[in-house]
PDB file of N, CA, C, O and CB in Angstrom:
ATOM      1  N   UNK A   1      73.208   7.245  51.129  1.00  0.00           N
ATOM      2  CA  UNK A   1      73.601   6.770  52.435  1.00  0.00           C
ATOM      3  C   UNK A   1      74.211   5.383  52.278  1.00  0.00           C
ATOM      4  O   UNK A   1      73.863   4.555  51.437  1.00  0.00           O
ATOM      5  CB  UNK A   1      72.396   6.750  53.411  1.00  0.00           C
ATOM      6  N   UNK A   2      75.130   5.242  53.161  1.00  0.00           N
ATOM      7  CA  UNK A   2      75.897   3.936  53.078  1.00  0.00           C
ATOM      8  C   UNK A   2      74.246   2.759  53.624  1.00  0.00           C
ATOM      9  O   UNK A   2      73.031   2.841  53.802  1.00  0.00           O
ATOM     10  CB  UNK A   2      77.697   3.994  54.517  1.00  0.00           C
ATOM     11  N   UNK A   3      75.750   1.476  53.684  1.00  0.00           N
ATOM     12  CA  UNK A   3      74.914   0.608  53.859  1.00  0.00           C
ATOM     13  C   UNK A   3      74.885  -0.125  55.320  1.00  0.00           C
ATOM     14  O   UNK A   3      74.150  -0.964  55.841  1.00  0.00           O
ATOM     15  CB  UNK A   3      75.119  -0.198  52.826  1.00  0.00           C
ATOM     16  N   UNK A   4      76.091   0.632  55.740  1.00  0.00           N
ATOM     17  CA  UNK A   4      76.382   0.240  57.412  1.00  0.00           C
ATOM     18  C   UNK A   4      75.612   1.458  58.262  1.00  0.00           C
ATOM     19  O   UNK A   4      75.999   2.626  58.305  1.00  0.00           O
ATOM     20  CB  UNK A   4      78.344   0.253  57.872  1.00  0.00           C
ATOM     21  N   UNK A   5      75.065   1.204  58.570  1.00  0.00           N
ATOM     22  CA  UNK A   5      74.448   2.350  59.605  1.00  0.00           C
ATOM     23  C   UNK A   5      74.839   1.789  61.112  1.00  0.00           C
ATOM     24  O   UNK A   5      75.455   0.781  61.459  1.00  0.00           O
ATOM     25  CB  UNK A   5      72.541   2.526  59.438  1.00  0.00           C
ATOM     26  N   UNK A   6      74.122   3.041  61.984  1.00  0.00           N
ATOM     27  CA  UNK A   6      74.397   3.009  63.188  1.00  0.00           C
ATOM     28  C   UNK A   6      73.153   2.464  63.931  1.00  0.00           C
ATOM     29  O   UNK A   6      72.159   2.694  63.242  1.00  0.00           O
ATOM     30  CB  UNK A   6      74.857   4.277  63.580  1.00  0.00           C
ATOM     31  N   UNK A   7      72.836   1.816  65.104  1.00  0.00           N
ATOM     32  CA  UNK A   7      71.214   1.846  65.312  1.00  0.00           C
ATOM     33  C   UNK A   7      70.163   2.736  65.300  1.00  0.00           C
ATOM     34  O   UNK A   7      68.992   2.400  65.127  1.00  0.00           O
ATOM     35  CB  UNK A   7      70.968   1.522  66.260  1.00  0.00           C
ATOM     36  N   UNK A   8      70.656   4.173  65.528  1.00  0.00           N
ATOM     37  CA  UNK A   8      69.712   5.429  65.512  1.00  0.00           C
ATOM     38  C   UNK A   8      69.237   5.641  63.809  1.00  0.00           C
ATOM     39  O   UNK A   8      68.151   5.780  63.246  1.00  0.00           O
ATOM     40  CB  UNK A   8      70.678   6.961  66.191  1.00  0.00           C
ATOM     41  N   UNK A   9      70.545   5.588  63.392  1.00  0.00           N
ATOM     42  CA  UNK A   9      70.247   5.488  61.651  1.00  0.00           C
ATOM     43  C   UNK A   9      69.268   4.790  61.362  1.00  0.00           C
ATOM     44  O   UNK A   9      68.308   5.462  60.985  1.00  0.00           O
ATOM     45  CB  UNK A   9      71.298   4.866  60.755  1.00  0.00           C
ATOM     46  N   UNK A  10      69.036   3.199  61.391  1.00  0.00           N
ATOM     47  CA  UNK A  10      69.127   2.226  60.639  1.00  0.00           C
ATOM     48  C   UNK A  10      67.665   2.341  61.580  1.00  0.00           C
ATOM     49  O   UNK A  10      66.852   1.751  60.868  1.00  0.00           O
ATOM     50  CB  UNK A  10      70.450   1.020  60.526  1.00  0.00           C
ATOM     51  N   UNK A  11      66.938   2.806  62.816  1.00  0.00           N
ATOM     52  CA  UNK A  11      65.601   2.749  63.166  1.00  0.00           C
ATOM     53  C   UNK A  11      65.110   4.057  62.593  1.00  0.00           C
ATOM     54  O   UNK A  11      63.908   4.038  62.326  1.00  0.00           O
ATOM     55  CB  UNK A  11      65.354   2.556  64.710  1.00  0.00           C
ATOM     56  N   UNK A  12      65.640   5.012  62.376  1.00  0.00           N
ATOM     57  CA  UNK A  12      64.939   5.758  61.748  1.00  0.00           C
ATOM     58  C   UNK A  12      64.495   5.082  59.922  1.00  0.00           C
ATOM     59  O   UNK A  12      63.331   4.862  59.586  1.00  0.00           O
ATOM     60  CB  UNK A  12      65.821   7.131  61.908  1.00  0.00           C
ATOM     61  N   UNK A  13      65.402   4.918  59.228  1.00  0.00           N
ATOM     62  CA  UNK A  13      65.314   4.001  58.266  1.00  0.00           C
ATOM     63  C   UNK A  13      64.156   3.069  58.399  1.00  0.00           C
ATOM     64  O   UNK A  13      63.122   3.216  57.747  1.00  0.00           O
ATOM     65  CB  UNK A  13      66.485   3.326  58.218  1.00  0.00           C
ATOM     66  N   UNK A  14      64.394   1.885  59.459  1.00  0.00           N
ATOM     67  CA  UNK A  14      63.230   1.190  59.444  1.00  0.00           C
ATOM     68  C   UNK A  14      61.885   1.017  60.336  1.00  0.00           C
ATOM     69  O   UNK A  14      61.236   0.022  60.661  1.00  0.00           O
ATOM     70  CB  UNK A  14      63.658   0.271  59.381  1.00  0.00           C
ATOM     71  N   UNK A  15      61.726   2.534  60.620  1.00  0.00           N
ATOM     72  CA  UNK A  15      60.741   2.874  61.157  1.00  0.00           C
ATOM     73  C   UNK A  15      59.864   2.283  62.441  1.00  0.00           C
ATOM     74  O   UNK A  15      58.653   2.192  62.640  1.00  0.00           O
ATOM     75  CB  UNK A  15      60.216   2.924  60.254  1.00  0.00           C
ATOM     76  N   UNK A  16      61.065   1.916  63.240  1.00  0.00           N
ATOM     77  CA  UNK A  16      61.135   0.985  64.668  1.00  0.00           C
ATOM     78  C   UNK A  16      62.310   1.734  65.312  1.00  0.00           C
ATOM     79  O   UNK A  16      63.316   2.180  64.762  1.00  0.00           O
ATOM     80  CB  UNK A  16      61.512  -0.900  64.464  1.00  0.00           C
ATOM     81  N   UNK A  17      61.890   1.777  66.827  1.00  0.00           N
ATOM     82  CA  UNK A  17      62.943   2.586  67.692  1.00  0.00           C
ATOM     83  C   UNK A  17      64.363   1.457  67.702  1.00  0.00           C
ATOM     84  O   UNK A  17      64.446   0.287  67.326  1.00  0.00           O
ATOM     85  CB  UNK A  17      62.199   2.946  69.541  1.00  0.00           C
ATOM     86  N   UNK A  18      65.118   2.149  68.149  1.00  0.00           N
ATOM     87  CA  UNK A  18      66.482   2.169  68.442  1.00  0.00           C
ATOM     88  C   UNK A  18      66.869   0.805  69.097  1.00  0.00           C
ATOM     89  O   UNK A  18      67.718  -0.035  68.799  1.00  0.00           O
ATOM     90  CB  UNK A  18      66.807   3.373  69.343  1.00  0.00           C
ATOM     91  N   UNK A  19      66.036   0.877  69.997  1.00  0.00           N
ATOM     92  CA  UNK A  19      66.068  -0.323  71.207  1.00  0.00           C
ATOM     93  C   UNK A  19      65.406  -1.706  70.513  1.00  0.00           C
ATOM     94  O   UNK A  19      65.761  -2.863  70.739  1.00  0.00           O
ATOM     95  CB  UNK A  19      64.983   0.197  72.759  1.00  0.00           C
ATOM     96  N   UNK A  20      64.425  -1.291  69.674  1.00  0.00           N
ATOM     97  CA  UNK A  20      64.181  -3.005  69.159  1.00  0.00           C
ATOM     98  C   UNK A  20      65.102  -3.395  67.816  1.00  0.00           C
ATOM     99  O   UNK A  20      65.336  -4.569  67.529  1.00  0.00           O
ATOM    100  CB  UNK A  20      62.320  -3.300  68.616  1.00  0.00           C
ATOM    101  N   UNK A  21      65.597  -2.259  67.026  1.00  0.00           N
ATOM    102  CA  UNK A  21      67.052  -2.919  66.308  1.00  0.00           C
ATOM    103  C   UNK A  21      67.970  -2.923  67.142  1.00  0.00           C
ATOM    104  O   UNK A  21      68.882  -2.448  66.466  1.00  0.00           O
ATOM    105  CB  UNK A  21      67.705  -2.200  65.098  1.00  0.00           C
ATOM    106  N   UNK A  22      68.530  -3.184  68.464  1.00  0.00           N
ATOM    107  CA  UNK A  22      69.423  -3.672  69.099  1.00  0.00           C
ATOM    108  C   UNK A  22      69.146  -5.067  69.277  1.00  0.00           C
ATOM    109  O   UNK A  22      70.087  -5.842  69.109  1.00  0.00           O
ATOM    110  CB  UNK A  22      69.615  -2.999  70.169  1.00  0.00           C
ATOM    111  N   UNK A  23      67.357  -5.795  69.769  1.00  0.00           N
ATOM    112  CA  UNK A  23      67.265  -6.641  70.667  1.00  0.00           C
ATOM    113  C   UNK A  23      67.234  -7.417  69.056  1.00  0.00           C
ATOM    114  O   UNK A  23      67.695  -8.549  68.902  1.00  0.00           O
ATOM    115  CB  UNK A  23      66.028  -6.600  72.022  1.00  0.00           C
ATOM    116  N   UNK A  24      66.644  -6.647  67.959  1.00  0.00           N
ATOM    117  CA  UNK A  24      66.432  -7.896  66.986  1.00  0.00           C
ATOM    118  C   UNK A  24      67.439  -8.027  66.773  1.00  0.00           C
ATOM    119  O   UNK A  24      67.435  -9.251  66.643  1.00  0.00           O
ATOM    120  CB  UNK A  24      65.686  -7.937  65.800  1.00  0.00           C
ATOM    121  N   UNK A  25      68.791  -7.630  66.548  1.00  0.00           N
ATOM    122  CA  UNK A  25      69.692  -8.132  66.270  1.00  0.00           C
ATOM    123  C   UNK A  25      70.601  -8.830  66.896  1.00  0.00           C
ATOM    124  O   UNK A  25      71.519  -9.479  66.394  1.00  0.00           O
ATOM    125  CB  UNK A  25      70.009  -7.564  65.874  1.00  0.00           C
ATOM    126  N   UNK A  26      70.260  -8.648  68.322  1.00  0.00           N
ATOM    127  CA  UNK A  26      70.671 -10.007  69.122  1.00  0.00           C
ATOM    128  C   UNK A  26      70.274 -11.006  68.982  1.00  0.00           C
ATOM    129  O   UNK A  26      70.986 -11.959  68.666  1.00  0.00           O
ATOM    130  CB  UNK A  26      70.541 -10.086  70.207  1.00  0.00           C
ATOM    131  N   UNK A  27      68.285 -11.118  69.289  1.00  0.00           N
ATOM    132  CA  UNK A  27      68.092 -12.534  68.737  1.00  0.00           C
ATOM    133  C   UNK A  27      67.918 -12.744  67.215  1.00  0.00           C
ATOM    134  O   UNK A  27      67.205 -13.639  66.760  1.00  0.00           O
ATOM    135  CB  UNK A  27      66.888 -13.110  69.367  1.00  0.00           C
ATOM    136  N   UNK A  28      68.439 -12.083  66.641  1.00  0.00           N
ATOM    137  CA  UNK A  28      68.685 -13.278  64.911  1.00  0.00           C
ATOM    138  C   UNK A  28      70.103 -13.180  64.513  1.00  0.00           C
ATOM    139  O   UNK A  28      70.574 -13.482  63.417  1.00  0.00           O
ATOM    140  CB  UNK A  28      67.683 -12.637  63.142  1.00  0.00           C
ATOM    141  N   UNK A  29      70.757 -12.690  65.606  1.00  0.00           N
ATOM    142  CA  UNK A  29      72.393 -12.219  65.149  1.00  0.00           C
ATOM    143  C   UNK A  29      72.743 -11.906  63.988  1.00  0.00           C
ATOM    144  O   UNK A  29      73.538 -12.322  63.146  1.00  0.00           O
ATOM    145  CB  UNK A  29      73.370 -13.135  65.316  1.00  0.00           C
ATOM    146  N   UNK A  30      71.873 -10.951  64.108  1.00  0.00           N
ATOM    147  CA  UNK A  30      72.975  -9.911  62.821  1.00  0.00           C
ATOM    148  C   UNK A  30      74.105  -9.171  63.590  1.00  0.00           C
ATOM    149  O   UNK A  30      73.956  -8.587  64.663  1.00  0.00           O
ATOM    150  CB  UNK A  30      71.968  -8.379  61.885  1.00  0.00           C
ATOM    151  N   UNK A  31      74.883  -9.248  63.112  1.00  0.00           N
ATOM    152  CA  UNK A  31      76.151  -8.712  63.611  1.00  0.00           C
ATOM    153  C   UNK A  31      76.393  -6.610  63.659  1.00  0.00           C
ATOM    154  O   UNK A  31      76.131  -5.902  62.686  1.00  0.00           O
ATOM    155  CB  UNK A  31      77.336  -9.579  62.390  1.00  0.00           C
ATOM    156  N   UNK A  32      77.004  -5.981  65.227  1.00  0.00           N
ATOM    157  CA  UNK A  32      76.808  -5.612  64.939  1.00  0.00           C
ATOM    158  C   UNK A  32      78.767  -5.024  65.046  1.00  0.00           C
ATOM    159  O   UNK A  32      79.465  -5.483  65.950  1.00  0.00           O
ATOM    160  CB  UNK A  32      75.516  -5.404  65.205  1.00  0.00           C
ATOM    161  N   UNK A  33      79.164  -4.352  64.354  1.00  0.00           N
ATOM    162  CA  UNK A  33      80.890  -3.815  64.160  1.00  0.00           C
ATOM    163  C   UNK A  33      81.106  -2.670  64.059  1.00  0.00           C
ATOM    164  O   UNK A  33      80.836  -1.911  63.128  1.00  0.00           O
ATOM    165  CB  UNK A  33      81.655  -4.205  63.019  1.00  0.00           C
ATOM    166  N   UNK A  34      81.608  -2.475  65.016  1.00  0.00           N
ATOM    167  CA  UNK A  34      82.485  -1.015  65.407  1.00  0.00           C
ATOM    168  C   UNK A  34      81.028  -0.238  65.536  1.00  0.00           C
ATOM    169  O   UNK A  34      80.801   0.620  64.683  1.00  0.00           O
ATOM    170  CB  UNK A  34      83.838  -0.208  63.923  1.00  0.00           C
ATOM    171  N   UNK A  35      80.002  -0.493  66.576  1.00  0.00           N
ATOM    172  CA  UNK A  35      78.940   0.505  66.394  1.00  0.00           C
ATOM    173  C   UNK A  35      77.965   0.326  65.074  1.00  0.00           C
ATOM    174  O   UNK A  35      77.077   1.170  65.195  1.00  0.00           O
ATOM    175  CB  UNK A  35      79.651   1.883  66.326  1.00  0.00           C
ATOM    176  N   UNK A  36      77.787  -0.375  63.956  1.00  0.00           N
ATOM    177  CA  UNK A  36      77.303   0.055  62.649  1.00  0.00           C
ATOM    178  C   UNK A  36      76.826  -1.538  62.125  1.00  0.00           C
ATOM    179  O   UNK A  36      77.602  -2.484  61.981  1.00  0.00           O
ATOM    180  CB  UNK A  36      78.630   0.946  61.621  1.00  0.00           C
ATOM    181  N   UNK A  37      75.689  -1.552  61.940  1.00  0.00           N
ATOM    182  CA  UNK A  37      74.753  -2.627  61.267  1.00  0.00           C
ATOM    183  C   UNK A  37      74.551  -2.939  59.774  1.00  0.00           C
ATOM    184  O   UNK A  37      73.852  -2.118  59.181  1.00  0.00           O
ATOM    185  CB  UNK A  37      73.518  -2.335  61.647  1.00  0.00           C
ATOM    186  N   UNK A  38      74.894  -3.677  59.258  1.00  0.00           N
ATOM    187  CA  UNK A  38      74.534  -4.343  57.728  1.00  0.00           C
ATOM    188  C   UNK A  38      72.943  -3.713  57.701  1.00  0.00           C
ATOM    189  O   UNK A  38      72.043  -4.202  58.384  1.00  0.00           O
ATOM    190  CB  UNK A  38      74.619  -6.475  57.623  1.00  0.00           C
ATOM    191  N   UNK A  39      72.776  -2.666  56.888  1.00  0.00           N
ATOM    192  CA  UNK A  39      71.265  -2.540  56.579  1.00  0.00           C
ATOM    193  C   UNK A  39      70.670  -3.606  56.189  1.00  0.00           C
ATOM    194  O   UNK A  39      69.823  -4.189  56.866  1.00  0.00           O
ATOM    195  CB  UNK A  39      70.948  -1.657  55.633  1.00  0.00           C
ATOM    196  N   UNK A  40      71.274  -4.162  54.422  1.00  0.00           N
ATOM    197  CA  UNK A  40      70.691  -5.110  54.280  1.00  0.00           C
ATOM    198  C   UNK A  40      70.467  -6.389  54.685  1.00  0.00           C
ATOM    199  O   UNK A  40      69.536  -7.143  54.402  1.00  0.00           O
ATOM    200  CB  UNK A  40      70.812  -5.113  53.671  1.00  0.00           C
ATOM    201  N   UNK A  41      71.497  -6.564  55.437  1.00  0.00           N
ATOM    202  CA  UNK A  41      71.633  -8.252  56.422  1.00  0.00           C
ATOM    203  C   UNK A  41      70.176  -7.732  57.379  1.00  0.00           C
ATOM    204  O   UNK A  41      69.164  -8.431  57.432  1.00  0.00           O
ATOM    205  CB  UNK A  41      73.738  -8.578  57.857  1.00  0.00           C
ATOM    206  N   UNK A  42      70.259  -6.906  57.817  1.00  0.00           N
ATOM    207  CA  UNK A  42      68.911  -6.184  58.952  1.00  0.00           C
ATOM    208  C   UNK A  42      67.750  -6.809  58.633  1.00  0.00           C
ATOM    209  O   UNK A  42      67.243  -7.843  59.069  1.00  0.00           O
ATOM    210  CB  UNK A  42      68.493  -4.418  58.789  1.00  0.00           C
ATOM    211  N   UNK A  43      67.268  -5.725  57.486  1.00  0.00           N
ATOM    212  CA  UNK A  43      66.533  -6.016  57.041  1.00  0.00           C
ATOM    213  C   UNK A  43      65.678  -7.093  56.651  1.00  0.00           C
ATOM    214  O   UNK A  43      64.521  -7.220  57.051  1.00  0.00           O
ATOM    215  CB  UNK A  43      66.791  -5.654  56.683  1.00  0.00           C
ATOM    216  N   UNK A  44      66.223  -7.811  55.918  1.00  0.00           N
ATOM    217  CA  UNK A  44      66.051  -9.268  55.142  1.00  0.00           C
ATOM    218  C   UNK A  44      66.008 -10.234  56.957  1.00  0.00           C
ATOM    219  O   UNK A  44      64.957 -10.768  57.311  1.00  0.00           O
ATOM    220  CB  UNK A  44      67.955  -9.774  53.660  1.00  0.00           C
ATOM    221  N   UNK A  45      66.487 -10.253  57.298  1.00  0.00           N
ATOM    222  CA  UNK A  45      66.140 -10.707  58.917  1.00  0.00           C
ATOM    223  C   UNK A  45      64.911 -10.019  59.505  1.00  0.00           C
ATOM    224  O   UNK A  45      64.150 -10.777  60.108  1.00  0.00           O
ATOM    225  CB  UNK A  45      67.412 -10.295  59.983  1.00  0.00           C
ATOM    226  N   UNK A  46      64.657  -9.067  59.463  1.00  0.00           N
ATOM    227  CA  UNK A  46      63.372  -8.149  60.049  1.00  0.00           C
ATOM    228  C   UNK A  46      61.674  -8.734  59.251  1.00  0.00           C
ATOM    229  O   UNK A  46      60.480  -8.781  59.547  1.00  0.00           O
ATOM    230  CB  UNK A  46      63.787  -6.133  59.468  1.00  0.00           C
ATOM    231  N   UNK A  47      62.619  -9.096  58.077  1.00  0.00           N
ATOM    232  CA  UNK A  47      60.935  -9.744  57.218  1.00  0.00           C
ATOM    233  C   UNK A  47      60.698 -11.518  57.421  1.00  0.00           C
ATOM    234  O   UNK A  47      59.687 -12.213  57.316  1.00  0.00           O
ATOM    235  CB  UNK A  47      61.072  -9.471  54.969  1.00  0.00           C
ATOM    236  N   UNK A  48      62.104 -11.841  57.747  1.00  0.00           N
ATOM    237  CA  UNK A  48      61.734 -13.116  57.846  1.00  0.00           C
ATOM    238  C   UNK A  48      60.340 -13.637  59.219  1.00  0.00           C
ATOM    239  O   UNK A  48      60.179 -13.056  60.293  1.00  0.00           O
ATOM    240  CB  UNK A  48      63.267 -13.774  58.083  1.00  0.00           C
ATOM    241  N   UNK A  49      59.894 -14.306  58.939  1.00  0.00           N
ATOM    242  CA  UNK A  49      59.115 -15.208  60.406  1.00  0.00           C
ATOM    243  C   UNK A  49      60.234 -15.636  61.274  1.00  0.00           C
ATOM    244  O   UNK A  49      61.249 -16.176  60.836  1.00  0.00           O
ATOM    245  CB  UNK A  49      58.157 -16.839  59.988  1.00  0.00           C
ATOM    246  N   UNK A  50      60.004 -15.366  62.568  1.00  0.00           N
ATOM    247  CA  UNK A  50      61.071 -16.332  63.014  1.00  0.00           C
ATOM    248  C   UNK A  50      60.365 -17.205  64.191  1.00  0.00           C
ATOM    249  O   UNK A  50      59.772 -16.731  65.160  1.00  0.00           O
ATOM    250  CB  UNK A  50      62.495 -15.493  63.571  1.00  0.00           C
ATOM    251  N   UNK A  51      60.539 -18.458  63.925  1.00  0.00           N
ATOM    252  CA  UNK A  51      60.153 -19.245  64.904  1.00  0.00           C
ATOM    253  C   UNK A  51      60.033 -19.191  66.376  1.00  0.00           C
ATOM    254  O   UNK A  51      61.032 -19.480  67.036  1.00  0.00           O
ATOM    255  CB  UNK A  51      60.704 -19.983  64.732  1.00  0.00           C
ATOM    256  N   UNK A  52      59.029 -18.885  66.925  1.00  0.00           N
ATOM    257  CA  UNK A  52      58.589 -19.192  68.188  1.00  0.00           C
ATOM    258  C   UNK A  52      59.263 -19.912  69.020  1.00  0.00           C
ATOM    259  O   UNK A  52      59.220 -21.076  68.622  1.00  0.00           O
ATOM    260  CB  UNK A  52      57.595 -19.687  68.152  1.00  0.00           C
ATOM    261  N   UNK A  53      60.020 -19.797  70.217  1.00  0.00           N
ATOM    262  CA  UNK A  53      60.764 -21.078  71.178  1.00  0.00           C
ATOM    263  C   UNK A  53      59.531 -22.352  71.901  1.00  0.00           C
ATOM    264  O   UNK A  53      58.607 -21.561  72.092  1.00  0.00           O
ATOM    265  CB  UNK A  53      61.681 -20.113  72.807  1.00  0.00           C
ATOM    266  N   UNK A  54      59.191 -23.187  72.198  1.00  0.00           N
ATOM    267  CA  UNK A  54      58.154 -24.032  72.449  1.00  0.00           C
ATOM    268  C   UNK A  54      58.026 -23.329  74.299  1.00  0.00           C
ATOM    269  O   UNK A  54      58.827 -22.818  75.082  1.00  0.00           O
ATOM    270  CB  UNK A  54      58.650 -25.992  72.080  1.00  0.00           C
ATOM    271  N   UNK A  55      56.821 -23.618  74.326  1.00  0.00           N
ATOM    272  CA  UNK A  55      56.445 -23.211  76.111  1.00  0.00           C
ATOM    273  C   UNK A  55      57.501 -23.887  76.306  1.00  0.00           C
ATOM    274  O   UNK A  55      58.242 -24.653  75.689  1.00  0.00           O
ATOM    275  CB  UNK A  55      54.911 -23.755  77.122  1.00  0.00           C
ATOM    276  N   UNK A  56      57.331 -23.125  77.955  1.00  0.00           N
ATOM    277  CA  UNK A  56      58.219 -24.074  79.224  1.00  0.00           C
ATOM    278  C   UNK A  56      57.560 -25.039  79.690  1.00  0.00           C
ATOM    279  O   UNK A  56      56.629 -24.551  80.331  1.00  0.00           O
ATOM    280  CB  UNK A  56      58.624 -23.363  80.558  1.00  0.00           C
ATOM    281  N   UNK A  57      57.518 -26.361  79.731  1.00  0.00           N
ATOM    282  CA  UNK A  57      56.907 -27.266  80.545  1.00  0.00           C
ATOM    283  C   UNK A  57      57.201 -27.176  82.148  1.00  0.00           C
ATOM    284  O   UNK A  57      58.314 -27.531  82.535  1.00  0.00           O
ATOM    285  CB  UNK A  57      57.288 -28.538  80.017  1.00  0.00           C
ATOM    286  N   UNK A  58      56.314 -26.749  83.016  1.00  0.00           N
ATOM    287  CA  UNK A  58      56.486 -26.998  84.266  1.00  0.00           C
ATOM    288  C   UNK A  58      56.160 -28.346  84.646  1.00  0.00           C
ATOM    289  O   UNK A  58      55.294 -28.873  83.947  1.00  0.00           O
ATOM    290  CB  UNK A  58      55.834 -26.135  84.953  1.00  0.00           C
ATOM    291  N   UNK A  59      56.714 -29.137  85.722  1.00  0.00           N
ATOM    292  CA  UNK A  59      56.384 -30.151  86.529  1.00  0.00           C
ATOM    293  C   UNK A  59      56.207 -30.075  87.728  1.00  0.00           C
ATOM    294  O   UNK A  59      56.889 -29.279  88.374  1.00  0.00           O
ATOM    295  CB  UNK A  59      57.037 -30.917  86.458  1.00  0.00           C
ATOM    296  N   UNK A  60      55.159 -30.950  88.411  1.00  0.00           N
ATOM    297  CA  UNK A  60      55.010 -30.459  89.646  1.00  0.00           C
ATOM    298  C   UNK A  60      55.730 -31.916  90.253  1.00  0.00           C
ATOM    299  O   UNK A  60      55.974 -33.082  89.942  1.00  0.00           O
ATOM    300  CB  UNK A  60      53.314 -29.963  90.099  1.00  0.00           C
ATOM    301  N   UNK A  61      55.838 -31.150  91.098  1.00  0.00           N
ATOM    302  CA  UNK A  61      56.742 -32.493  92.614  1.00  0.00           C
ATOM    303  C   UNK A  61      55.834 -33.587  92.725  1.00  0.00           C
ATOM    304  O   UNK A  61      54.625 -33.525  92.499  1.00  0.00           O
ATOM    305  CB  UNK A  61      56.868 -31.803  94.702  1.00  0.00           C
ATOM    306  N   UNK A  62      56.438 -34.528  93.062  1.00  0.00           N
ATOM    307  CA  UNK A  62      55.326 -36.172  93.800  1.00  0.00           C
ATOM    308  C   UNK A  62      54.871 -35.175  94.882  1.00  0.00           C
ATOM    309  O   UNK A  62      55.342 -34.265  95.565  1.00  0.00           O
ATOM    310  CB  UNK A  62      56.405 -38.151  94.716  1.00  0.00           C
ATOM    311  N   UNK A  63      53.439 -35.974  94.632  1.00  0.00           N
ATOM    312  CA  UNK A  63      52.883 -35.359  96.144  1.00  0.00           C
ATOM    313  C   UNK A  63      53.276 -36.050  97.507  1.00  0.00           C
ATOM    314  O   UNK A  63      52.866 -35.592  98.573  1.00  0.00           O
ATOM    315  CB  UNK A  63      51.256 -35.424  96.183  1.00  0.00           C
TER     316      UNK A  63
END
């Protein structure tokens, strides 16, 4: 099998549905072209840690 897959491919491959290799590859931007994903760019992104965004600080109004 190649190395560009499609998302249905490339979650069967990595044994996660369809829909969370779309969202992971939005947030770590792996790129995706003409329909078809870098397995290995995927991947190697899928094992990394990826940093946490910090809470939201709310503030409240002067009373």
């Amino acid at each position: 099998m190649g190395n560009h897959l499609t998302p249905t491919e490339l979650a069967r491959e990595a044994g996660i549905g369809r829909r969370e290799v779309l969202s992971t590859c939005l947030e770590t931007g792996v790129p995706i072209f003409q329909g078809r994903i870098d397995k290995s760019l995927f991947l190697a992104n899928l094992r990394q840690p990826h940093p946490q965004p910090p809470p939201q600080r709310t503030f409240a109004p002067p009373p």
